[in-house]
C-alpha distance (Angstrom), angle and dihedral (degrees) to the residues before:
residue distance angle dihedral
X1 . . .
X2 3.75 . .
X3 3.94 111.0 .
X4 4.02 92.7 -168.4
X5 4.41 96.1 57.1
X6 3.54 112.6 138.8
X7 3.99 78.8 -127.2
X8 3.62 95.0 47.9
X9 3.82 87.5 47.9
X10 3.78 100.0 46.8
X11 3.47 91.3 65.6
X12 3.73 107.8 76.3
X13 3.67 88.1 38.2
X14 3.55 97.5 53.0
X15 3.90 86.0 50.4
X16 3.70 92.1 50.1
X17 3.56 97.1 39.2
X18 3.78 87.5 60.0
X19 3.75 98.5 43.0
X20 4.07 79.2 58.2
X21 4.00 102.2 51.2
X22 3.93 79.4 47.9
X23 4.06 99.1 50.3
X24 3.73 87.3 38.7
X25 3.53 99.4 55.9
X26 4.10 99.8 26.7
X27 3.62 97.4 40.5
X28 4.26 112.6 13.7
X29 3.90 98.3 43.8
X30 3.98 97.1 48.7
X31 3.67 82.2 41.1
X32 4.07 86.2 55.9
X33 3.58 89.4 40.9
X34 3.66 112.9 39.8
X35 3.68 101.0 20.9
X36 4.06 97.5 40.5
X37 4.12 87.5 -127.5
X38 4.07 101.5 135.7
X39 3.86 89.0 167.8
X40 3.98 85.7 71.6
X41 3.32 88.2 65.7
X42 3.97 100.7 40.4
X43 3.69 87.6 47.0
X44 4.04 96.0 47.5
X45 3.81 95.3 33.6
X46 4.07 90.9 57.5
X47 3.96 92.6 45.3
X48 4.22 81.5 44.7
X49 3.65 93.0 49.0
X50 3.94 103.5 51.8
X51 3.58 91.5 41.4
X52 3.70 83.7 58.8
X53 3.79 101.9 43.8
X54 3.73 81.8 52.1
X55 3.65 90.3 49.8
X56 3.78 95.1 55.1
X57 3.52 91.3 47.8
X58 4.09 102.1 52.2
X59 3.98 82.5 44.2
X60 3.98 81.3 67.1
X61 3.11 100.0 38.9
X62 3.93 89.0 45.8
X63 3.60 89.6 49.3
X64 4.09 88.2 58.9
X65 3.64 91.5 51.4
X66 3.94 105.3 37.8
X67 4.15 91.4 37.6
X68 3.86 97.9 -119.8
X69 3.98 121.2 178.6
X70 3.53 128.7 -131.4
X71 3.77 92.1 -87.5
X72 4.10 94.2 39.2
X73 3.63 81.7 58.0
X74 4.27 105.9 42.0
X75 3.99 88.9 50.6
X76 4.00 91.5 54.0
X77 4.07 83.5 47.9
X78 3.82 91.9 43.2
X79 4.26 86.7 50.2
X80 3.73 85.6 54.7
X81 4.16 90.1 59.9
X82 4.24 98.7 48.6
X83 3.68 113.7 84.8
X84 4.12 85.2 -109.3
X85 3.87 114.3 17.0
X86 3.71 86.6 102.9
X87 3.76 90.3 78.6
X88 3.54 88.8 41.2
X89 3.98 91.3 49.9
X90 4.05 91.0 52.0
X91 3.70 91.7 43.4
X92 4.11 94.6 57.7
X93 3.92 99.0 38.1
X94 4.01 87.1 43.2
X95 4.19 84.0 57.1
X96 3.83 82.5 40.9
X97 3.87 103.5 54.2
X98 3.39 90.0 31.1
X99 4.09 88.2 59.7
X100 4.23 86.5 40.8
X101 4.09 90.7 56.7
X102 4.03 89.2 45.9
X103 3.83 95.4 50.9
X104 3.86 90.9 47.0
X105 4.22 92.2 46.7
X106 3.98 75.4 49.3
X107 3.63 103.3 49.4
X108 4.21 89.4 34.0
């Protein structure tokens, strides 16, 4: 099996890019708010916003590799926008890739 797929890959980010949106809007922005600590925020948001630019990008790469449509591909970007699609992004295209590698061991 292939350690460096875009599927294989998008995993862990998709995990940590979740974990991110959560800290950053459970823990940075009442820590902004309540706490008067912006740098939470700039600190958390950063980390939060490469792991998703690299999220969007292995979900197009992943999309090359597992053969998504259109629509297979907007709902895994629309899980990467709701506080916790992320986990439910990783957890389909985990089943998915997991289903790809099987049919090729199959067919091999």
């Amino acid at each position: 099996m292939n350690e460096t797929r875009p599927s294989r890959l998008f995993l862990p980010v998709s995990l940590a890019e979740g974990i991110s949106f959560l800290v950053l809007l459970l823990i940075a922005m009442p820590l902004k708010y309540a706490a008067n600590l912006p740098q939470a925020v700039m600190v958390v948001g950063m980390i939060h916003g490469l792991l998703f630019l690299g999220y969007v990008l292995l979900a197009f790469m992943a999309r090359a590799e597992l053969g998504w449509n259109a629509k297979r591909l907007l709902w895994v970007l629309v899980m990467s926008v709701l506080p916790a699609g992320a986990f439910f992004a990783e957890r389909s295209v985990k089943a998915e890739a997991r289903a790809a590698v099987e049919t090729q061991l199959v067919t091999a």
